[in-house]
N, C-alpha and C positions, 0 to 999 in steps of 0.2 A: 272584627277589629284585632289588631294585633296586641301580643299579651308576654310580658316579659315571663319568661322564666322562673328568674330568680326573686321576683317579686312578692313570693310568701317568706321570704326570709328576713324581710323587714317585722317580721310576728318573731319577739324574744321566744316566748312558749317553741311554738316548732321549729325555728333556729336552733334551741337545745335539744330536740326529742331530734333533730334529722341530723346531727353531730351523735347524739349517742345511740342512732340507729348502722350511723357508717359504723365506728367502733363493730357493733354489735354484731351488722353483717359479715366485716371484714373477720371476722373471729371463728362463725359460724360456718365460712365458706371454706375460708384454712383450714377448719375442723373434718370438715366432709371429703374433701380432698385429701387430706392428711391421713382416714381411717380408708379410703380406696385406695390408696398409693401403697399401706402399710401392709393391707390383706391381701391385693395383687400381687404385693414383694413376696408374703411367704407363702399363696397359694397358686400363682402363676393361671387365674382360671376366673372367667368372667360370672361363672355360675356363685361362686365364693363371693364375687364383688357385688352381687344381688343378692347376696345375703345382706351385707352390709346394707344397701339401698333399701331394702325390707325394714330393718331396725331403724330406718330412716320414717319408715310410712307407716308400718303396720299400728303404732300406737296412738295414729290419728283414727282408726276403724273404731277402737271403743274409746278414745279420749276427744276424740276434735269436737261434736257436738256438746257433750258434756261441759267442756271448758267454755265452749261462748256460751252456755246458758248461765254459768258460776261466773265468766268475765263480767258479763253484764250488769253481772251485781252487786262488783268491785271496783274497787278505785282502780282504773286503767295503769295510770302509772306507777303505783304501786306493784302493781301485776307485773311490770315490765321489769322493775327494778329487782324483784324478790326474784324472779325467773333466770335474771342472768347472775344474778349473785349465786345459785347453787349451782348453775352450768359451769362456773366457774368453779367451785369443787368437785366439782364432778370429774371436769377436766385434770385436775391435781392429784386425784385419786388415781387416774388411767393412770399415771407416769408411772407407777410401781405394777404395773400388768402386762406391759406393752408385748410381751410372746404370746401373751394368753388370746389365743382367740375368742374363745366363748367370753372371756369378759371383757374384751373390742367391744363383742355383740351387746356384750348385756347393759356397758356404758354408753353405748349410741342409743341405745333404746329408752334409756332414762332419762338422757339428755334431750331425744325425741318427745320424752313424756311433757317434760316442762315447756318443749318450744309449742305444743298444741297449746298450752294458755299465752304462750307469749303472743303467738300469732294473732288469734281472736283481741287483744288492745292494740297491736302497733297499728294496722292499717284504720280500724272504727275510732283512734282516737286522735287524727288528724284533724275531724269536722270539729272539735273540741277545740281545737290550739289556730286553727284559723279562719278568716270570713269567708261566706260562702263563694264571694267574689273572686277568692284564692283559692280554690279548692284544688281548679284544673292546675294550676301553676304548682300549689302544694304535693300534688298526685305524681306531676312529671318530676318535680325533685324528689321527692318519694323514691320514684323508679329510678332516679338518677342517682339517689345514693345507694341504692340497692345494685345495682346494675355496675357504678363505678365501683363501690364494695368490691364486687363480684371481679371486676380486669386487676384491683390493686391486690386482691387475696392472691389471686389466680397466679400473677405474673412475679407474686413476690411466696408462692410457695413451693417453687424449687430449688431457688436457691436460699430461702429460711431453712427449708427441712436439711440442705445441703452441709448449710454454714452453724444452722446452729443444732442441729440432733435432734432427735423424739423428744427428749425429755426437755429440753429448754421450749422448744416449737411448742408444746404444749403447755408450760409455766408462761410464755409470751401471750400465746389466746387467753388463759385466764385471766390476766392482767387485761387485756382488750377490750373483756367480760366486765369486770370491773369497775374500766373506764367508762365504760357506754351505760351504766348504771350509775354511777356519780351527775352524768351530763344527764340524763333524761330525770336523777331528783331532784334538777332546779326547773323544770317544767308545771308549769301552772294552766288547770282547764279552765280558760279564758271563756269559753265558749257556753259550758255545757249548762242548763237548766236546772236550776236546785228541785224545783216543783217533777220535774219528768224525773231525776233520780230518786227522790223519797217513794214515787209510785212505782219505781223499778225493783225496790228494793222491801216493798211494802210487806206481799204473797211471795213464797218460793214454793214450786210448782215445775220440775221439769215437763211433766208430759202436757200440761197444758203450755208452757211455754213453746216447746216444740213442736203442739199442734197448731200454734198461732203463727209460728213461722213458716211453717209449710202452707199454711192456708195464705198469709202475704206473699209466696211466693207464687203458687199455682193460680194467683189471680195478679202478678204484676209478671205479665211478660220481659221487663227489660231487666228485671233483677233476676230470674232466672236464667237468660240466657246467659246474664254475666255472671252469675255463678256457676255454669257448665265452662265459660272460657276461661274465666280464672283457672279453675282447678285441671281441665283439660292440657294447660298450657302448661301449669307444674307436672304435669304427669308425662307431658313430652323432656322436661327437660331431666325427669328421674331417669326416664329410659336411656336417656343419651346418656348420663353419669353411667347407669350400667354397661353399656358397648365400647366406653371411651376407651379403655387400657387398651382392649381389642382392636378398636379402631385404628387405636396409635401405631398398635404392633403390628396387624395385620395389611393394612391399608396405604398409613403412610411410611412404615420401617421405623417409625424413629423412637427412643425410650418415653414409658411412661411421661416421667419427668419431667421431659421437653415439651408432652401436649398442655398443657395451660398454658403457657406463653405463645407457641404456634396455634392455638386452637379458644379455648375461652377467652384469652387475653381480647382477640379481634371480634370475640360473638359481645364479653361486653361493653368495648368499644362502640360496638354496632347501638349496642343497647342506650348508652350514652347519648350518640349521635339522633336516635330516635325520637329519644323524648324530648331534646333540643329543638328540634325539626315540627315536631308536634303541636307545643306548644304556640311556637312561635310565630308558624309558617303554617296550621292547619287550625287553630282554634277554632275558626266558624264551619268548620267542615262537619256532615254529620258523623257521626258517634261509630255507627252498625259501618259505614261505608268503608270508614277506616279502618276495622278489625277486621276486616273480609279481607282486603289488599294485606292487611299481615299477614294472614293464615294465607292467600297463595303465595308469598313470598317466601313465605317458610319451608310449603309442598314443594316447592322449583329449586330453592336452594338442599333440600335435603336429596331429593333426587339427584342432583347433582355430585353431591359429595363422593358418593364412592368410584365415578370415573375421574375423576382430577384427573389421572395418571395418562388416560387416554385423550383427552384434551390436551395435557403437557405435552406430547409425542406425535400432534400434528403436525405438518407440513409450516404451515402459517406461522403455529409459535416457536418452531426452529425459524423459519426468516427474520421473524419479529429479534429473534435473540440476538441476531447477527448484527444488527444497528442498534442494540444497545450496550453499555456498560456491562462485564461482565456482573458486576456486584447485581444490578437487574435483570438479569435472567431469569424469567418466568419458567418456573419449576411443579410439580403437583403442590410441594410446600403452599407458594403463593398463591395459587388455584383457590386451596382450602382454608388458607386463610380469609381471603375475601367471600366465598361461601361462609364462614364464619358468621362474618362482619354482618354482610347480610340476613343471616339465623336472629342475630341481636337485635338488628335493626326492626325486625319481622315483629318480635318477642316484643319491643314496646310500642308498636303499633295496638297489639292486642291489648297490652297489660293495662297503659293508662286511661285509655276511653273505655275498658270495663270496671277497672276499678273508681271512676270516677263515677261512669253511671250507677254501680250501686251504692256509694254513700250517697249521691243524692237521691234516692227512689226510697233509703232507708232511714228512720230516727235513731238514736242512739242506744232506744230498748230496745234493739232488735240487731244492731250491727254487728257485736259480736258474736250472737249466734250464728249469722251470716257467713260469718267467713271460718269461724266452729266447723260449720257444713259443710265449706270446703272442704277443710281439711279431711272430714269424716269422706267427702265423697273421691279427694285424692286415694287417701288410703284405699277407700273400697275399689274403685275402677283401676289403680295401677297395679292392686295386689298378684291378676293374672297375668297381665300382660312384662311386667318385670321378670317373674318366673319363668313366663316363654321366650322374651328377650333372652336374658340371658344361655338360656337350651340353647335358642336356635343360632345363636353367635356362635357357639363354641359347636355345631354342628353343619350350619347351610355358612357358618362367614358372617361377617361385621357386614359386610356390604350388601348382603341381600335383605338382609333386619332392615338396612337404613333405609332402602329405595323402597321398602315395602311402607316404611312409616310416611314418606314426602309423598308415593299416591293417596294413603288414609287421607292426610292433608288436602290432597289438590280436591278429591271427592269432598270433602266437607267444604270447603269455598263454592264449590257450584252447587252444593242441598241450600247454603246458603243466600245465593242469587237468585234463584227458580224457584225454592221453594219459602211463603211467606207464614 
């Protein structure tokens, strides 16, 4: 049956949590952008910029689990509210450091520290603000504000940092911060069971909680697998934040600056366009069959990526140019953009039918340790491979990093096919 979209947005509750979640992304993405754009300016050097990516993860290694066991046993949106209101000085504080590298580092890191409890409420406390009926439709706007967040930060963070300086750019995200915490404390959980949180809150007990969630995972196959894609999929897109300066410069010539608008602007367009398409056009589809088609669309498209140039300088797309508008002339530019588009499109193929399958597989005494373990497992599995990223860009090239990750990819959709 076909399934509107926008139909969890008739729920008051996550109408305000998915207005103070754009805020909240729109701020967090500017943020991340704005600390790689700032160390690349004064270190000219990929390795530097996975420094930065590191202070992004590392403090999900010992904070991510820890946080969904303590989310658990908090008021969600309290959690949410209290987390960006000190990001939010956090952010105010940087503005008097901005040369200082080490305290760049040492203020993404703290900032990192908080977003490990923010994360463990925002996605577990969806099934809370709406019916289960609405979950799929709540999940794709979910992704939908996450993902538009992601093209409106993107596309409006070269010319804020241009127009308005470090120091106002970053007075404007804490105002963001702010905002998305004013809107998510007229949020009310509609949903959640008085009786399951007094028992949640009953015993505190990490290591037995932690061993209750490992044990629901290694005997529910569909919440593990979608906890390996979840976090797999965040750890493709750390990697790509580390190569991107390189990419820009190396690849397609053009400044920093220029690649969000040439480059994520069209990945979360793509991402937009997915979850639209998902919803709408695939809801009776199963689950696993979808995220397989993402994850090779991802391998094909990233493969792709670092020839644009040799594609651009065929035979065919010089005729093709000849009968078009000069203004349309297919360029590597436009190559990579649509590669782009397609990354995105890939990206919510996976995101919402995982994340949709584990809030339903899970209760709510368990969801934010759930996604807690992402994050601990982002942290752990990108921690080497960012460090080598980075090495081997600025030793083998942007381009052999990236064809190496699209076959990782294409191999992991056929273990997925073949092997059950």
């Amino acid at each position: 049956m076909k399934t509107n979209i926008f139909r969890a947005l008739s729920e008051k509750s996550f109408r305000n949590l998915w207005i103070g979640e754009i805020f909240t992304q729109i701020a967090g993405n500017l943020f991340n952008f704005f600390l790689i754009l700032i160390v690349f300016k004064q270190t000219q050097s990929n390795t530097a910029v996975s420094g930065v990516v590191l202070s992004f993860t590392i403090p999900a290694i010992f904070f991510g689990s820890l946080a969904g066991v303590l989310v658990d046993r908090w008021n969600k949106r309290n959690v949410l509210v209290i987390t960006n209101v000190l990001r939010a000085l956090l952010l105010i504080v940087l503005v008097f450091y901005l040369q200082n590298l080490f305290v760049i580092y040492l203020i993404s890191f703290a900032v990192s520290i908080l977003t490990q409890f923010f994360i463990p409420a925002e996605s577990p406390i969806v099934p809370l603000v709406v019916r289960k009926d609405n979950l799929l439709s709540a999940n794709a706007l979910f992704g939908l504000g996450i993902f538009g967040s992601i093209l409106v930060a993107y596309v409006l963070s070269g010319p804020v940092i241009l127009f308005m300086g470090s120091v106002k750019t970053l007075l404007f995200l804490a105002l963001l911060l702010f905002v998305g915490a004013i809107f998510i404390s007229f949020m009310k959980l509609t949903y959640v069971k008085e009786k399951t949180v007094s028992k949640i809150l009953k015993e505190f007990n990490i290591i037995r909680d932690m061993k209750h969630t490992f044990l629901l995972i290694s005997r529910t196959k569909e919440i593990s697998r979608s906890l390996l894609l979840l976090a797999l999929s965040q750890i493709l897109i750390l990697i790509l934040a580390t190569v991107a300066p390189g990419y820009a410069h190396q690849v397609l010539g053009i400044s920093v600056e220029a690649f969000p608008l040439l480059f994520v602007a069209p990945a979360a367009l793509g991402m937009v366009v997915g979850a639209v398409i998902l919803v709408n056009f695939f809801h009776g589809h199963p689950k696993e069959k979808i995220i397989t088609l993402g994850i090779v669309l991802s391998g094909l498209a990233m493969l792709c990526l670092p020839y644009g140039s040799k594609v651009a300088s065929r035979d065919f797309v010089h005729t093709l140019n000849t009968h078009l508008p000069h203004l349309l002339d297919i360029t590597i530019l436009h190559i990579m953009a649509f590669l782009a588009f397609v990354l995105g499109l890939a990206n919510a193929l996976v995101f919402v039918p995982a994340n949709t399958i584990l809030q339903e597989r899970t209760t709510d005494a368990f969801r934010g340790k759930m996604y807690g373990l992402i994050n601990t497992l982002v942290g752990v599995l990108s921690l080497l491979p960012i460090l080598i990223v980075g090495g081997l860009s600025d030793v083998l090239g942007v381009g052999a990093v990236i064809t190496g990750i699209g076959i990782s990819l294409l191999l992991w959709a056929i273990a997925r096919i073949f092997i059950k």
